[in-house]
C-alpha positions as CSV (number, residue, x, y, z in Angstrom):
1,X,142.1,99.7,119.3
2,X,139.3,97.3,117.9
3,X,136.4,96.9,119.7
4,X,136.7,93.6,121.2
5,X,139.8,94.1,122.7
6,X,138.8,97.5,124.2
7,X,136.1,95.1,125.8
8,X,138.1,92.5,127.0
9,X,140.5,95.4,128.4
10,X,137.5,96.6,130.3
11,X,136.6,93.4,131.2
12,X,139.7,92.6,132.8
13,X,139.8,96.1,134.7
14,X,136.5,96.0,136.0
15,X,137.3,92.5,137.6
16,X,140.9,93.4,139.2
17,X,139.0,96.1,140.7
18,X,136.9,93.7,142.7
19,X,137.6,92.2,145.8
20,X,139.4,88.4,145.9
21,X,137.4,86.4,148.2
22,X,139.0,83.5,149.8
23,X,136.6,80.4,150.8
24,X,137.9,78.4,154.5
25,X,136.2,76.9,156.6
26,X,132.7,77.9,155.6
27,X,133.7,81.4,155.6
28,X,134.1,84.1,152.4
29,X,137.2,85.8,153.4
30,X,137.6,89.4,152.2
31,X,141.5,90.0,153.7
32,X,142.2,93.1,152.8
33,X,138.8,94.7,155.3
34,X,139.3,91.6,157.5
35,X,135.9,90.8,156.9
36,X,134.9,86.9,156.7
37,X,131.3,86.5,155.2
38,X,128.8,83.7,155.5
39,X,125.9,82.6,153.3
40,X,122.5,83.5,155.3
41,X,119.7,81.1,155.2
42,X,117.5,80.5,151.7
43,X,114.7,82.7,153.1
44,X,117.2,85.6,153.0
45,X,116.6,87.4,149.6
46,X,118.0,91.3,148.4
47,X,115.7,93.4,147.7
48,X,118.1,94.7,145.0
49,X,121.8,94.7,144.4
50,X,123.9,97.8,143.6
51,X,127.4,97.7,142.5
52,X,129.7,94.7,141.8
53,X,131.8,94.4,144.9
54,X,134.1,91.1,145.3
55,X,134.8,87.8,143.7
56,X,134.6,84.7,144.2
57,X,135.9,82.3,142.3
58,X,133.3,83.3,139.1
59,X,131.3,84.2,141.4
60,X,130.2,88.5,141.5
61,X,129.1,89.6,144.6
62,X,127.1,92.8,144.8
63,X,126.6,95.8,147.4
64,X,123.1,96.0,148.7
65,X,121.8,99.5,148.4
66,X,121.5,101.2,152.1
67,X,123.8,98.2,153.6
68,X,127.5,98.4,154.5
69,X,129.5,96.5,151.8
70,X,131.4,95.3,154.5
71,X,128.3,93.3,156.1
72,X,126.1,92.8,153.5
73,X,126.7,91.1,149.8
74,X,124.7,89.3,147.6
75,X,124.6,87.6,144.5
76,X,122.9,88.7,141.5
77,X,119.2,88.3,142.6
78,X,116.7,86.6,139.7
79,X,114.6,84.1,142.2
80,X,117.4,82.4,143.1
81,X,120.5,84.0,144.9
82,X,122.3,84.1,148.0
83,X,122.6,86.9,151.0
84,X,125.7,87.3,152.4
85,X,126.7,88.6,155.7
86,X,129.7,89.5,158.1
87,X,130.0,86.5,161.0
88,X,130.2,89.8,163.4
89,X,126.2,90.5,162.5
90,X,123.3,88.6,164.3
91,X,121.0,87.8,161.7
92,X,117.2,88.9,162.3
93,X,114.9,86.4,163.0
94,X,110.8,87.2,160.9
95,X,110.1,88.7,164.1
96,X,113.3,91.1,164.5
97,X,112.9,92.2,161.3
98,X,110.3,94.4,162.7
99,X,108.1,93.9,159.0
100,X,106.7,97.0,158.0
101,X,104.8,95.4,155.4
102,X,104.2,91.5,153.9
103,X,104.5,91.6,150.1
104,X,102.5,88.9,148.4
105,X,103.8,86.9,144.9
106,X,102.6,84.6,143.0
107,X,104.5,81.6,142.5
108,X,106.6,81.9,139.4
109,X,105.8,86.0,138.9
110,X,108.8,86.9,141.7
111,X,108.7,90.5,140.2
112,X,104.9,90.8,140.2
113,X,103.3,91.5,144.1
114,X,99.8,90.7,143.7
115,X,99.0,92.2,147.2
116,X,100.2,94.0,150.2
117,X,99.8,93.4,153.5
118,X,100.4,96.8,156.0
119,X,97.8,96.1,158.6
120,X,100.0,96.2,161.6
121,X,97.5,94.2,164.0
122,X,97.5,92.0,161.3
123,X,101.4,91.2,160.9
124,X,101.7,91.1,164.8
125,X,99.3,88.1,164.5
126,X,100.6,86.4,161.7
127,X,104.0,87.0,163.2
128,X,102.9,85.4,166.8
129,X,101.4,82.3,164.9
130,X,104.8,82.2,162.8
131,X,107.1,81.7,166.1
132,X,104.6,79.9,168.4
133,X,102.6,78.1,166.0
134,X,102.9,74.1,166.7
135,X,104.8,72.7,163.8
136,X,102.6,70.7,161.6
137,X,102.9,68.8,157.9
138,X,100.8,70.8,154.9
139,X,98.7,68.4,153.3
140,X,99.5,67.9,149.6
141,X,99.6,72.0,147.6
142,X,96.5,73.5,145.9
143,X,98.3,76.5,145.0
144,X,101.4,78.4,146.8
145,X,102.9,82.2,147.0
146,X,105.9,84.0,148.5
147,X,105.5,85.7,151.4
148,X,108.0,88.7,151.4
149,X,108.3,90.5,155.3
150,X,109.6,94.1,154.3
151,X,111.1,95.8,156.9
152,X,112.1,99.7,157.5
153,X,114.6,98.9,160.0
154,X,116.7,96.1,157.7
155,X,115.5,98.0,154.4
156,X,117.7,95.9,152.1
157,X,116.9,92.9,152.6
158,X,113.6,90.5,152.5
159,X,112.6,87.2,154.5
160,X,111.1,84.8,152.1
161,X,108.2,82.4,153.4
162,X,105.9,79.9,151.3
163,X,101.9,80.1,151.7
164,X,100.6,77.8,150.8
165,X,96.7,76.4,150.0
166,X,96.5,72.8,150.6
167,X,93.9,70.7,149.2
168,X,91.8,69.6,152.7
169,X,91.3,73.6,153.1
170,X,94.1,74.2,155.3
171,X,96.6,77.8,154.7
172,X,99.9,76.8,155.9
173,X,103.2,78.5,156.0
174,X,106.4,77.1,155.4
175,X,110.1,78.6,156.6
176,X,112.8,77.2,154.3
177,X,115.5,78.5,156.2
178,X,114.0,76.3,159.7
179,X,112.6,73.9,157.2
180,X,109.5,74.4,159.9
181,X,105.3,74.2,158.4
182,X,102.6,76.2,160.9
183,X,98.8,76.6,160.0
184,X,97.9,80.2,159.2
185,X,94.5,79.9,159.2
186,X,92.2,82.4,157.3
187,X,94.1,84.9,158.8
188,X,95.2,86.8,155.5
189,X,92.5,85.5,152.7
190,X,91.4,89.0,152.6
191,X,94.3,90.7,151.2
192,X,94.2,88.2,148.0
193,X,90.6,89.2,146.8
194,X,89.1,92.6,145.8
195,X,90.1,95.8,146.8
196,X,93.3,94.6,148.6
197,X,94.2,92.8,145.5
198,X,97.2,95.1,143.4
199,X,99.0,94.8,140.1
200,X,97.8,91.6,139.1
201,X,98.9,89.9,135.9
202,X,97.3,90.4,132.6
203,X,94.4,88.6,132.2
204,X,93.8,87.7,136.3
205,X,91.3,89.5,138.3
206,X,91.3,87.7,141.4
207,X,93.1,84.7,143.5
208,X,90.7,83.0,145.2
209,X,91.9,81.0,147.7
């Protein structure tokens, strides 16, 4: 058999072997589990996808390794993707994630943490100031970074947040999923400079903030 039509055979098995999602009513419907899926929130991100699972339309959807196929899927993650999850499941909330750990990128280098944050005082606090912190507007951006809360108890999965250094001084927050800005304060300056700073790119030594 030539070589491009083995291929294309392959092709063509590999995709009847997925599951046919149907789209109604703002729901992915997965009929033969009885499972109906909905898109989380932009802040929701995989930590990293395992198997191809269903279809839609041309769209793959991928198992999320340590998740239940049947509550979790995601699309093929490369800074920009969506989480999926079964309407049955509640999702966490930054504080229910429980966050083990607050992974910190630099805008742009989504694959390259420049810091870590596993204080747990620390996370508490910024956490508090996350939920109760009166809603404000950033002043215009200096410089930004992703936020990522880790979490032991939802291992597969990350919440996104934007920091961001604003040009009057100020370190803000910002939520895309509540579309909600708080002021962070000098709070976490610490873990961008010396010591705390980790795996940097080529040619950077330091983020000053």
């Amino acid at each position: 058999m030539p070589i491009l039509l083995l291929a294309s055979v392959v092709l063509l098995t590999s995709c009847s072997n997925l599951i046919k999602l149907k789209y109604t009513d703002g729901r992915y419907i997965d009929t033969v589990n009885n499972v109906k899926y909905i898109n989380a929130p932009i802040s929701y991100e995989p930590v990293s996808v395992g198997t191809e699972y269903a279809l839609f339309d041309k769209t793959t959807l991928y198992t999320l390794p340590g998740a239940e196929p049947t509550q979790w899927l995601a699309e093929k993650f490369e800074g920009i993707g969506s989480v999926f999850h079964s309407e049955e499941i509640e999702l966490p909330g930054p504080g229910e994630l429980e966050a083990s750990e607050i992974l910190i990128f630099i805008s742009g280098y989504n694959n390259i943490p420049v810091s870590s944050i596993s204080d747990p005082e620390v996370i508490a606090e910024f956490l508090y100031i996350l939920e109760n912190g009166e809603p404000v507007t950033a002043a215009d951006t200096d410089s930004s970074y992703s936020l990522k809360l880790a979490s032991d108890k939802y291992p597969f999965i990350y919440y996104n947040l934007i920091y961001i250094k604003g040009t009057d001084g100020g370190r803000y927050v910002y939520d895309r999923g509540t579309k909600l800005t708080v002021e962070i304060g000098p709070l976490i300056d610490d873990f961008f400079t010396g010591d705390n700073a980790i795996n940097l790119p080529v040619g950077e030594s330091e983020i000053i903030l």
